[in-house]
C-alpha positions in Angstrom: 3.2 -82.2 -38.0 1.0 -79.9 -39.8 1.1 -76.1 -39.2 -1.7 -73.3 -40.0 -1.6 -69.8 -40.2 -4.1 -67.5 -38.0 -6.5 -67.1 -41.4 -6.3 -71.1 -42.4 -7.7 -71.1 -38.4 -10.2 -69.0 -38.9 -11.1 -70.9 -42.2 -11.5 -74.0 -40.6 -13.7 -72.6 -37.6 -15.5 -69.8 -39.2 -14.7 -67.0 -37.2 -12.7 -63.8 -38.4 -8.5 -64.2 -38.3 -8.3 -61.1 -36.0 -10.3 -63.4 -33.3 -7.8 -66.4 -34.1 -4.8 -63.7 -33.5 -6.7 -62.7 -30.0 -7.2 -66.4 -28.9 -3.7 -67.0 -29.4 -2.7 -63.6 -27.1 -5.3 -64.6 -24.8 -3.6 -68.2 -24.2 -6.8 -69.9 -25.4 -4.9 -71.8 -28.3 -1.2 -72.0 -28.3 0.6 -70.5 -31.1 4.3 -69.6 -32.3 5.5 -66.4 -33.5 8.0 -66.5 -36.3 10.0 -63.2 -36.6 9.3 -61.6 -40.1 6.4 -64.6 -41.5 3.8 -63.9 -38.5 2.4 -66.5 -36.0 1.6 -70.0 -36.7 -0.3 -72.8 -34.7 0.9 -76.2 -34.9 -1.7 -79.0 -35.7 -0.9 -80.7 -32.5 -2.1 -77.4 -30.9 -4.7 -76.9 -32.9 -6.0 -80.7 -31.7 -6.1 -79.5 -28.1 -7.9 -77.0 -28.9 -11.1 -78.7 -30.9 -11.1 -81.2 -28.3 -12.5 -78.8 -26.4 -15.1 -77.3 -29.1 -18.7 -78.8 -29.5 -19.4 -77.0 -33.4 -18.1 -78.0 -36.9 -17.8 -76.1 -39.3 -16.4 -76.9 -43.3 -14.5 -74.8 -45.3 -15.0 -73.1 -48.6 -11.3 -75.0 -50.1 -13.0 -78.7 -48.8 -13.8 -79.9 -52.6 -17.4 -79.8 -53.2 -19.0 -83.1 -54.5 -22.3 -85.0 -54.0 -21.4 -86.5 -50.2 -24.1 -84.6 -47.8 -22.5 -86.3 -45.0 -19.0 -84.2 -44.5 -17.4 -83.6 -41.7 -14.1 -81.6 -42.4 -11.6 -81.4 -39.2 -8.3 -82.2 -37.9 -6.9 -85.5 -37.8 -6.0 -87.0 -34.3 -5.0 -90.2 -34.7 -3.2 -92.5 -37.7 -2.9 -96.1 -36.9 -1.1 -98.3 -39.5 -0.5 -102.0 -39.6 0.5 -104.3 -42.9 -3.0 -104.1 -44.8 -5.3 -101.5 -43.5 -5.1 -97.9 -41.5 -7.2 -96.3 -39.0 -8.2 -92.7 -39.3 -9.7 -90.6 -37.1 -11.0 -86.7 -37.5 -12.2 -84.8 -34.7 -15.0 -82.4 -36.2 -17.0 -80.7 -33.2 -19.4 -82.1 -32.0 -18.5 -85.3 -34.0 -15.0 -87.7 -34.1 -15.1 -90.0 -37.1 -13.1 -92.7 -37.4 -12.2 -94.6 -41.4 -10.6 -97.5 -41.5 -8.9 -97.4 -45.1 -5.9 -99.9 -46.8 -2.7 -98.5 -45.6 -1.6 -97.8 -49.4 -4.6 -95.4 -49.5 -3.5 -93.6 -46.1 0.2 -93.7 -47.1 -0.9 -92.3 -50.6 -2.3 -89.7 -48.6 0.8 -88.7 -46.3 -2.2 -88.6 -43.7 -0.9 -87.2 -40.2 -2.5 -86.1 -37.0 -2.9 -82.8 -36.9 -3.6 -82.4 -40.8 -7.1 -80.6 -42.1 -9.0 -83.3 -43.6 -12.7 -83.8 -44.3 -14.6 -87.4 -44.1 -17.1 -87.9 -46.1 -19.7 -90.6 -45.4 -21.8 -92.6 -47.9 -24.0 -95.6 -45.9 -21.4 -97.5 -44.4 -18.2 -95.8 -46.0 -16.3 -93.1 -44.8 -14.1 -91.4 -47.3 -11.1 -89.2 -46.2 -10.2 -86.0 -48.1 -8.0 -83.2 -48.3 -8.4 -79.9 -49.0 -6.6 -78.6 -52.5 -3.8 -76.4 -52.0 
């Protein structure tokens, strides 16, 4: 499972990482603190959390390209059987769901709790990841 530091948070919902940081002292999303390399939130976590959340919000790292409809969020869910998987991303107020060949999802590594943006052109939806 995917972990994020308190600024990656922030990223992802648009708010400052000092309001992540009082969140997570607040109890309002759980979060780890790692002696000497700060605090981190596990994706799981971080899933709880946007269940809860009705807005979206995309990051400046999602790669830009001509896709109006994006919808960047966490993954919650990776079903995979012989030929095809099922992706869904949770991106308040929406939860898209791709259903992509499994080669393409296992290409991906793609695992709930990981920050992923769908992208939707007319009746495809395109999963992405941010670059690192």
């Amino acid at each position: 499972m995917a972990t994020y530091k308190p600024s990656q948070v922030a990223e992802i919902l648009g708010v400052s990482p000092d309001t992540v940081r009082r969140w997570c002292e607040e109890g309002r999303l759980r979060s780890t603190e790692n002696s000497g390399r700060g605090r981190s939130i596990d994706g799981a976590d971080l899933v709880d959390y946007l269940s809860n959340q009705s807005t979206a919000y995309e990051p400046d790292s999602v790669l830009r390209q001509s896709a109006r409809n994006r919808f960047t969020g966490i993954i919650t869910r990776v079903e995979r059987d012989k030929l095809v998987a099922i992706v869904e991303v949770h991106a308040p107020p929406h939860r898209v769901v791709s259903m992509m060949t499994r080669e393409a999802a296992d290409e991906l590594d793609l695992q709930p709790g990981d920050l992923a943006t769908a992208a939707v052109k007319s009746t495809n939806v395109v999963i992405e990841l941010p670059t690192t």
